[in-house]
N, C-alpha and C positions, 0 to 999 in steps of 0.2 A: 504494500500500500504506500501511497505517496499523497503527500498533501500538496496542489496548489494554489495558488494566489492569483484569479481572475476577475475583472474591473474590483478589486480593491478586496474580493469576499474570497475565503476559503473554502475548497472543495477536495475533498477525497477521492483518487484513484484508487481503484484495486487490481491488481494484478489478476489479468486473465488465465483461465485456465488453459492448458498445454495445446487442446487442440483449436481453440480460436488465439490462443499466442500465433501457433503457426499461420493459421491465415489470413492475420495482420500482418506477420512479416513478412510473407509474400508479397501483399499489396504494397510495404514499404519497401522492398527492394525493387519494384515495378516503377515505383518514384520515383528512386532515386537513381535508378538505370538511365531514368530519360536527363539527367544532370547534363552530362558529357555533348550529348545534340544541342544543347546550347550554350555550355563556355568553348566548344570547339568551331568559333565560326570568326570567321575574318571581313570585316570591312569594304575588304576588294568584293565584296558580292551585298548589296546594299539588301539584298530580298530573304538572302538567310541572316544577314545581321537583325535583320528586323524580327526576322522571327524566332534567332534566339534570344532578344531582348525581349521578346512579348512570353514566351515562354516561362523563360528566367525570374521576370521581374512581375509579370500580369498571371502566369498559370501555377507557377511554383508556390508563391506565397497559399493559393488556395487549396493545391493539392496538400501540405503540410496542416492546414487546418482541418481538414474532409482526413487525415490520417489519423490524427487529435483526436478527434471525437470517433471516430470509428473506434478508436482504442478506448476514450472513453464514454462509452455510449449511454451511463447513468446520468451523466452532466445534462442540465438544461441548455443546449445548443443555444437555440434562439435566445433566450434569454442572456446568455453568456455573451452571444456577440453583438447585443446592445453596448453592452459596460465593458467587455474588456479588450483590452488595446494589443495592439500585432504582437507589440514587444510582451506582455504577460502570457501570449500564447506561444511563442517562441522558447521562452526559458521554460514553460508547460509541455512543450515537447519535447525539450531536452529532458525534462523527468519521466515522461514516459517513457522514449526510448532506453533509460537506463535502467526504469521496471521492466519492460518489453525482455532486454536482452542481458538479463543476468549470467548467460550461459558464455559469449563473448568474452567475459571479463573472466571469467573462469580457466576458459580453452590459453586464452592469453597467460595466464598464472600458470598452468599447469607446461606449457610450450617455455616459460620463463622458465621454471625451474628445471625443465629439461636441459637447457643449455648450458645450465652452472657446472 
């Protein structure tokens, strides 16, 4: 469980269980797969600069919100995105994902200790 801080009020995440863990993470590597089609685009071509800039800056920010609540799906959406602001859903995703993928941080410790 993870508590955060939205338009100014506290709310409690819980930690999904194993089989809808996995397919949020799915959809969150689907996200984040599409990254690369948009910081990989050059200027010399003014029609994909644009659309990794529309991508990046107009589709990204909303796909990371639609991950948010899909992961936290108790949370009052609508109400939530009255009052709270990009930046409080941003640090709320980074809590998520650090509920989401306890298993990362583990694989990493155990791969760490391997090498000593």
């Amino acid at each position: 469980m993870t508590t955060v801080i939205l338009g100014g009020q506290e709310y409690q995440i819980e930690a999904l269980p194993v089989a809808e863990s996995r397919k949020w993470r799915a959809t969150l590597v689907e996200a984040m797969g599409r990254l690369p089609s948009f910081l990989n685009v050059s200027t010399a071509d003014p029609a994909k600069f644009s659309e990794g800039v529309s991508g990046l800056l107009g589709g990204m920010p909303d796909a990371v919100i639609d991950l948010f609540f899909n992961y936290a799906r108790k949370l009052p959406r609508e109400e939530i995105e009255q009052k709270a602001t990009d930046a409080e859903i941003a640090v709320s995703f980074e809590q998520v994902v650090t509920l989401a993928l306890p298993l990362t941080r583990s694989v990493g410790s155990a791969l760490s200790s391997l090498a000593r």
